[in-house]
C-alpha positions in Angstrom: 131.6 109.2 90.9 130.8 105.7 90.0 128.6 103.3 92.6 128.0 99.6 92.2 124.4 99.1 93.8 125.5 95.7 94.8 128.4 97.0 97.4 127.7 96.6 101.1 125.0 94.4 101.3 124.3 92.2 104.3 125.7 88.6 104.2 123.3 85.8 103.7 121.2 85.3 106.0 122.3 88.4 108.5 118.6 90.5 109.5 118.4 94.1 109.9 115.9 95.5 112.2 114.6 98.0 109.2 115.3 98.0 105.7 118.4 99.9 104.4 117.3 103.3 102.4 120.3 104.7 100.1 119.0 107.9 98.2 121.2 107.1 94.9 120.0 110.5 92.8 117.5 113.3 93.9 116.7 116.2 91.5 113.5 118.5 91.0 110.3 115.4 90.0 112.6 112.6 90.1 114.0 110.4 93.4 116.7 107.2 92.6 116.7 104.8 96.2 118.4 101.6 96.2 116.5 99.5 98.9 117.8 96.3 101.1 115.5 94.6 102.7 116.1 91.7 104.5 113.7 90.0 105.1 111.0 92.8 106.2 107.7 93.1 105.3 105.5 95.9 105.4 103.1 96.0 109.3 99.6 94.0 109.3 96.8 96.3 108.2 99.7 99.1 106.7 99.7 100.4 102.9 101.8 102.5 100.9 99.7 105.1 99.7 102.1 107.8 98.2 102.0 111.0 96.2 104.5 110.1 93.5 104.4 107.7 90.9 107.1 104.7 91.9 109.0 102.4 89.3 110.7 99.4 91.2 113.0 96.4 89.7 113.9 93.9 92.2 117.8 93.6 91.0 118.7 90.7 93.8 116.5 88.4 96.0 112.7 88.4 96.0 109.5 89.7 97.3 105.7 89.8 97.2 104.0 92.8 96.8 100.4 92.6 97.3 98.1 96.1 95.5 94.9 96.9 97.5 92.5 96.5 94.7 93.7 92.9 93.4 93.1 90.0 95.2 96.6 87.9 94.1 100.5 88.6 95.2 102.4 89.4 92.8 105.9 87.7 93.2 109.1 89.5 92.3 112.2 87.9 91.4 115.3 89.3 90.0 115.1 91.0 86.9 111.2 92.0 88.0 109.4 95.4 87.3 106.9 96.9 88.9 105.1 99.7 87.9 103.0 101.6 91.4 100.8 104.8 89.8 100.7 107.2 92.2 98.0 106.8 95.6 97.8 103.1 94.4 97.6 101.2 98.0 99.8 99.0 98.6 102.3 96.8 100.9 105.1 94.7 100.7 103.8 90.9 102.0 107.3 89.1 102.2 111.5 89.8 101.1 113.8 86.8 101.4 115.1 85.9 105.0 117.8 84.0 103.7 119.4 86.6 101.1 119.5 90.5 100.5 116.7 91.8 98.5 117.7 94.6 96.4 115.3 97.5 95.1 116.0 100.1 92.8 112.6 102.6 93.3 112.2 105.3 90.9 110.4 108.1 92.1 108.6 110.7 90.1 106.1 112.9 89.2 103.1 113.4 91.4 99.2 112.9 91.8 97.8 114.2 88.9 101.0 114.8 86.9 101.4 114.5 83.0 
């Protein structure tokens, strides 16, 4: 079956009340979302603070992700990596209003894992 990751997104500018979760592949240690966000950000005072170890690329739009234990944002534009170890705190400060951002979260491994 073949899936293009950029097929129904949101127009410009149109909001969703939550982001869009799309579980692309899920086997035994590994989970493939693509994510649309637009233009959520993660609740005042809320973290992430998840079991797995998390690979993202931002593939369209953009976003800030701040970590717990740095004091700077780190913006992510298309073509962006991110790297979350697993129980690493932390949230997502902005996506684009004005134009889908698209994730792709890799999933894997847990706390403590080799």
């Amino acid at each position: 079956m073949t899936l293009n990751l950029f097929s129904q997104l949101p127009g410009a500018g149109e909001r969703h009340e939550a982001e869009i979760f799309d579980a692309l592949l899920v086997a035994p240690g590994i989970k493939i979302e693509r994510i649309v966000s637009t233009g959520q950000a993660s609740p005042p005072e809320f973290w992430y603070c998840q079991d797995e170890n998390e690979w993202v690329v931002v593939l369209r739009g953009s976003a800030w992700v701040k970590f717990q234990a740095e004091d700077d944002i780190r913006v992510l534009r298309a073509g962006d990596a991110l790297h979350i170890p697993a129980r690493c705190r932390h949230r997502v400060e902005w996506t684009n209003p004005d134009e889908p951002t698209v994730w792709l979260a890799v999933f894997y491994g847990g706390h403590g894992d080799a």
